[in-house]
N, C-alpha and C positions, 0 to 999 in steps of 0.2 A: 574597427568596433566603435561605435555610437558614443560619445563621452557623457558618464552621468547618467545611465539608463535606472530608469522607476523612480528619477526626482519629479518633482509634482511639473518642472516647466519641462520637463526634457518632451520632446516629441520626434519621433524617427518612423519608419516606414519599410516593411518587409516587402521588397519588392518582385514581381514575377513568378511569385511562389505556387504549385499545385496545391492549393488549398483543398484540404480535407475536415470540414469545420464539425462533424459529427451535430449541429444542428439543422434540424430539418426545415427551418424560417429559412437558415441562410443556405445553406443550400452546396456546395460542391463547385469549385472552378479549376479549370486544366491549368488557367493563369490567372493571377491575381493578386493584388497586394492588402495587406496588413496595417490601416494608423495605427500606431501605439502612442498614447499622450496619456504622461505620468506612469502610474500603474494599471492603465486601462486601456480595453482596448474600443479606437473610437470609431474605425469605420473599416469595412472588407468588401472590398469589390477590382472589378479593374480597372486599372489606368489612374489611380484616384489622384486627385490634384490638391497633392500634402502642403504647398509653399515651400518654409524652408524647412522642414524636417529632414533630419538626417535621413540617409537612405544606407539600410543593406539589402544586396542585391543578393536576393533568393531563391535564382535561375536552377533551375534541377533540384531543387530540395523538396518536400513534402512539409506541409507548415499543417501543423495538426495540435490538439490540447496535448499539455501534458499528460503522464501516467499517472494514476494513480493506484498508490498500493493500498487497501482497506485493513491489512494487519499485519505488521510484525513484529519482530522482540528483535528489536537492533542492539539492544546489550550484549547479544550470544557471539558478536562481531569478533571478539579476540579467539574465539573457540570454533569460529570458520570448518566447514570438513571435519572434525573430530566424528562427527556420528553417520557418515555417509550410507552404513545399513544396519542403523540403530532404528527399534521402534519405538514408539509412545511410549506403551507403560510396560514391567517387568510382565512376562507371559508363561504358562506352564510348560514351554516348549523351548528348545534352548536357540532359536532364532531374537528371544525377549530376554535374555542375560544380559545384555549389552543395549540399552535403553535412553530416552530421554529424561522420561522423571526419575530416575538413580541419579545419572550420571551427571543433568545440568543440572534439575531443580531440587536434587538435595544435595548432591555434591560440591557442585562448582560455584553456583548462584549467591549463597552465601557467603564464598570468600570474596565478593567484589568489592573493593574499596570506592569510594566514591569519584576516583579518578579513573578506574576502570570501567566503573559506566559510562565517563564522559569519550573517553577515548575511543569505545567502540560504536557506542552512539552516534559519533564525530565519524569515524572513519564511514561506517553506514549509509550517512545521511552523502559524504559525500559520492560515495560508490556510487546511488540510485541516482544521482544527480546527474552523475556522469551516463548513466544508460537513461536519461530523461522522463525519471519520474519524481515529477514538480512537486506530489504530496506523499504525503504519509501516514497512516494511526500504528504510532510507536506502541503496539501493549507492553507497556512498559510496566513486569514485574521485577524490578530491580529500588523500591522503596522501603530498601534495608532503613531508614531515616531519614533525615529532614535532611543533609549533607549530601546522602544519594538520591534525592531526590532534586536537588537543587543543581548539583552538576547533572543528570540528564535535559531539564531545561535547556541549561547551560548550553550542553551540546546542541538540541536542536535549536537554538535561536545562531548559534554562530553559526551551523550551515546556512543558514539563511535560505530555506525553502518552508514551504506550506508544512504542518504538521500537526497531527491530534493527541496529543497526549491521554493516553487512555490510561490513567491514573489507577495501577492495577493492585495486587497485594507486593510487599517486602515479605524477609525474611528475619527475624532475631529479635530480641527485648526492645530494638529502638525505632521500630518499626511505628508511621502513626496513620498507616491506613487502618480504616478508610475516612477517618476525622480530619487525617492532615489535609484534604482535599478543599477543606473552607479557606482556612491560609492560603493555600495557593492560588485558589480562584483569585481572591481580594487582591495577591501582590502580582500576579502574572499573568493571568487572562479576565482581569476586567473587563478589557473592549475586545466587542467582535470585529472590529476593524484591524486585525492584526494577522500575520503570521501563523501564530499558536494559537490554537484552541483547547478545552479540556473535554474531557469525559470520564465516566467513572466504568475502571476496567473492573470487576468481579463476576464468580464464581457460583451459580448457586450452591455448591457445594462446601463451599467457603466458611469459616466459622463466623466469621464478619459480615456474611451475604443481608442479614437484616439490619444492620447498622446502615448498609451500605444502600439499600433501598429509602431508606430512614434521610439520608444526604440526598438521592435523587431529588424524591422529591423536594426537600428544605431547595435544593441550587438550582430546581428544574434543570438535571442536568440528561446531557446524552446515556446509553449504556454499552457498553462494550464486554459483551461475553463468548465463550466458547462452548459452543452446545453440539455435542457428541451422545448419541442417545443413551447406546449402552455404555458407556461411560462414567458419563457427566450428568445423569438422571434428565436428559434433556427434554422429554413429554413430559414429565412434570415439572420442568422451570416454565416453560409457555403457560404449561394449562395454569401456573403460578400466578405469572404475567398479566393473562387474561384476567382473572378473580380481581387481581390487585388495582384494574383499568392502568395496568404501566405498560403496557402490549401496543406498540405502533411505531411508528418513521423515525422515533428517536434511538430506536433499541436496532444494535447490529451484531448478527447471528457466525458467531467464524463455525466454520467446514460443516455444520448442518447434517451430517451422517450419520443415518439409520433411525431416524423419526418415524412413527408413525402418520399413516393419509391425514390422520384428524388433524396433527402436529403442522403440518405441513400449508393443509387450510387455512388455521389461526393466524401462521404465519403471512400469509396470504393476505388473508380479510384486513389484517390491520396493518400493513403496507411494512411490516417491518423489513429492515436489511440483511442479507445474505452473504457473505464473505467466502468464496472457494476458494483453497489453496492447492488444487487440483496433483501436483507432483508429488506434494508432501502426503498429503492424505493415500497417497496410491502407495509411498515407497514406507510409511512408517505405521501403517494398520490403524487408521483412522477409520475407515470403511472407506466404500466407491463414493467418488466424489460427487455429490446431488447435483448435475448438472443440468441431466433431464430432467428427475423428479423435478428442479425450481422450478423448469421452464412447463412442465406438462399441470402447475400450480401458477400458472402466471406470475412466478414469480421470476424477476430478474437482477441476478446475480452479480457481483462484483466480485474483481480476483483479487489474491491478496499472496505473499510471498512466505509468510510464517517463517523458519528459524535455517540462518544460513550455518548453521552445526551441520545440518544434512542439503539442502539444494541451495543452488544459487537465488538472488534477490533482483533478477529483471524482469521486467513485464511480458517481454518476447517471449522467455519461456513460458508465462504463465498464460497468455494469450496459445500461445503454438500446442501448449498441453489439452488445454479445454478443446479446443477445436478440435483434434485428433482424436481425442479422447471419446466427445462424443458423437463424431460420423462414424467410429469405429465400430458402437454400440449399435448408433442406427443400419447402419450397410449390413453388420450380423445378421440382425433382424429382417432384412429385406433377402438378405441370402440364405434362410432359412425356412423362406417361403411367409411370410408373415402379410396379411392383407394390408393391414394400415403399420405404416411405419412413421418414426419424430419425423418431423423437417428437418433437415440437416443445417447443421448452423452453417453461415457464409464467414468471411476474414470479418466484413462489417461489423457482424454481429459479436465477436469477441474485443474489436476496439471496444465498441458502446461500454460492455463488460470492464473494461480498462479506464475509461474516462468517463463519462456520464452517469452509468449506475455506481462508480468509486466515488463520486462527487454526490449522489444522492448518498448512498450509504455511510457518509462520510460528514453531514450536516454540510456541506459548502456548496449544495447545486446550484445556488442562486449568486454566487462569485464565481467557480471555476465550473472545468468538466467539458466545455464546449469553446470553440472559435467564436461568441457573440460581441454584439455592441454592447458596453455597456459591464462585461463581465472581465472579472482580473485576467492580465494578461502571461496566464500560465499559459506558456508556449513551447513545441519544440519544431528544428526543422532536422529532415531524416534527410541523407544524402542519396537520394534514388538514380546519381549516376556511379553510384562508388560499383568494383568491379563483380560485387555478389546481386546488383540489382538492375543493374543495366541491360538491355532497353528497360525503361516502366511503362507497361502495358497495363496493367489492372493497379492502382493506386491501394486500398485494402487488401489484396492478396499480396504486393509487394511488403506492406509491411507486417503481416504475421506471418506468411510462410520464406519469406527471407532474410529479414532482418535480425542484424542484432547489434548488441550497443556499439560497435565500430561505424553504424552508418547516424548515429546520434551527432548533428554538426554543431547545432548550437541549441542551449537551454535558459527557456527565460520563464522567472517568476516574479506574478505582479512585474511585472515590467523591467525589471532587471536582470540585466542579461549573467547566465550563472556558468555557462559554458560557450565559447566562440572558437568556429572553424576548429573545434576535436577535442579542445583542452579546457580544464575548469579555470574560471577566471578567480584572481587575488585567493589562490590557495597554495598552500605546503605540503604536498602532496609526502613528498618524504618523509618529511617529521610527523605526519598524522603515522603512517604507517609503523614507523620507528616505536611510537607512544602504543600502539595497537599489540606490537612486538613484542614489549617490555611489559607490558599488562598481561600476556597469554604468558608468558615466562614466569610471572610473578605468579599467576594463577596455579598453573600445574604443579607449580615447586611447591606452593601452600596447600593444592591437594595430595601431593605428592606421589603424580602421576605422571610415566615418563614416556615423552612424544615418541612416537615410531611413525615416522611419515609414509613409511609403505604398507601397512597394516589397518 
């Protein structure tokens, strides 16, 4: 491994690699190498004549952008599987007794101490890292107070990977969303040259939602909402949006389910971002996940993992779901006799999904998202000799219809290398899991709710 990778002099070179750059300037090579100097990346082609840059040698791997995930609540980390056929919200049918909003967000979410944010935020951060996804927008509704809001920081600055802190609601009297968000811009994301970035996560629904617009604009900030139509009055937060002129590229829309055409336009016209959680949305009665509607609205989508209480938090799946998902829809359609039928999506088209529209949706297209000159070197390389992908024949179909985080070799952000040959580098894997452990125990005992791990 390279000594010192993402210091300003360090320079190394990813050599021989199948480069999958998801930009269409640079273009696709069977072999090829990688500069990296500092945190950036300086040049892709083959044979490149680095001097003395270190070299790893990146024979059989797949070198492609990082993942990127557009949403999750990495605080629900100590609560892993508790809700695996739980839905959203209680329902007049008794499949809805057993729920997310009972069971996290008024039950559980409140007893978290502010170490129990950081621990599962920490363990989180490190999980994605380990299935090679470089970023994140935490919707972090865990700002019980200035204390719980200060240990999730915490956590994500010590994984040390890319992340959005979507600045969402707390729970209880100490609570100082959505005001506490000027503090924190001033002491921890003053520069866009960092790591951390903020956004302001609310609700229209929210009793704060116009305070919270009120901050937008004062910090010109990003917005991060969840817009479920029948739900979450979702056609009237856009047509909202729209009125207010805050409707466009800065606003990112999670699971988007059951809008109306006109809803769906707006969304359109003014380029705002889309966020599909595709497994979630299908196993917890969000509605059908708008994968067509985005695309048949030129709108293009970004995948996002939402809450590992019920699915797992890697991209493979989220990638592997959308795609299935929607040829399944279209081939219906074609076997039913239908004249015009979607396009069928390709593997291609679900990375892009993964890394480029996650990096647009995510205010960083112009540092990550892509293998370019010039852009941070969020990096990973896939092992496409390991024994589930061997021979590589089609490079995009290798890595959505086979992979999964066991062929993730090495993980680099901004140019520092975060996982090499299988394992996360200067981490305590044990003790994160231990602190994870001890926080889920301390939880259920305070709601006094008692585990059955086969039920």
């Amino acid at each position: 491994m390279p000594a010192q990778t993402g210091a300003s002099a360090t320079r190394y070179v990813l050599r021989n690699a199948v480069v999958l750059s998801m930009d269409p300037e640079v273009g696709n090579f069977p072999i090829a190498d990688v500069l990296i100097e500092g945190t950036k990346i300086a040049a892709i082609g083959p044979d490149l004549d680095v001097g003395d840059a270190q070299v790893i040698d990146a024979t059989g791997k797949i070198l492609m952008p990082g993942f990127i995930d557009t949403h999750h609540h990495q605080f629900e980390t100590a609560l892993r599987s508790t809700l695996p056929e739980a839905l959203l919200f209680p329902t007049n049918d008794t499949a809805g007794k057993l729920n997310y909003m009972d069971f996290i967000i008024q039950k559980m979410s409140p007893l978290y101490r502010p170490e129990d944010a950081y621990s599962s935020i920490y363990l989180s951060g490190l999980s994605q890292l380990d299935a090679g996804v470089t970023t994140v927008v935490d919707t972090s509704q865990i700002n019980h107070s200035p204390d719980h809001s200060e240990s999730s920081i915490a956590a994500l600055k010590d994984v040390r990977r890319r992340a959005v802190k979507a600045y969402s609601e707390g729970y209880g009297p100490e609570t100082k969303h959505p005001a506490g968000i000027r503090d924190l811009v001033k002491r921890h994301f003053s520069s866009a040259d960092q790591l951390l970035t903020i956004a302001m996560g609310t609700e229209y629904v929210s009793p704060t939602f116009a305070e919270s617009m009120t901050l937008v604009r004062e910090l010109d900030l990003p917005i991060v909402s969840h817009l479920i139509g029948n739900l979450m009055k979702g056609d009237e937060y856009v047509d909202y949006l729209a009125q207010e002129k805050l409707l466009g590229s800065k606003v990112e829309f999670i699971h988007a389910t059951n809008l109306r055409d006109e809803t769906w336009k707006k969304i359109a016209d003014s380029g705002a971002g889309v966020s599909i959680a595709a497994p979630i949305e299908m196993t917890m009665r969000h509605g059908s996940p708008p994968v067509q509607t985005a695309l048949d609205n030129n709108v293009q989508p970004s995948l996002s993992t939402d809450v590992e209480t019920t699915m797992t938090a890697d991209m493979f799946t989220q990638m592997r779901s959308v795609y299935v998902l929607q040829r399944n829809e279209a081939n219906q359609k074609a076997l039913a006799g239908a004249t015009e039928n979607p396009t069928l999506l390709t593997p291609a088209d679900v990375i892009r999904f993964a890394t480029v529209e996650g990096a647009r949706v995510a205010q960083l297209a112009d540092k990550i998202g892509s293998v370019s000159v010039g852009k941070d070197a969020d990096i990973i390389l896939l092992d496409a000799r390991a024994l589930n992908t061997a021979p590589l024949n089609n490079v995009p179909g290798a890595v959505v219809t086979l992979m999964e985080r066991s062929n993730v070799d090495t993980v680099i952000v901004a140019g520092a290398i975060r996982k090499w040959a299988g394992e996360l580098v200067d981490v305590d894997v044990t003790k994160a899991i231990r602190d994870v452990e001890a926080s889920r125990d301390f939880l259920l005992s305070a709601a006094d709710v008692k585990l059955n791990q086969f039920e």
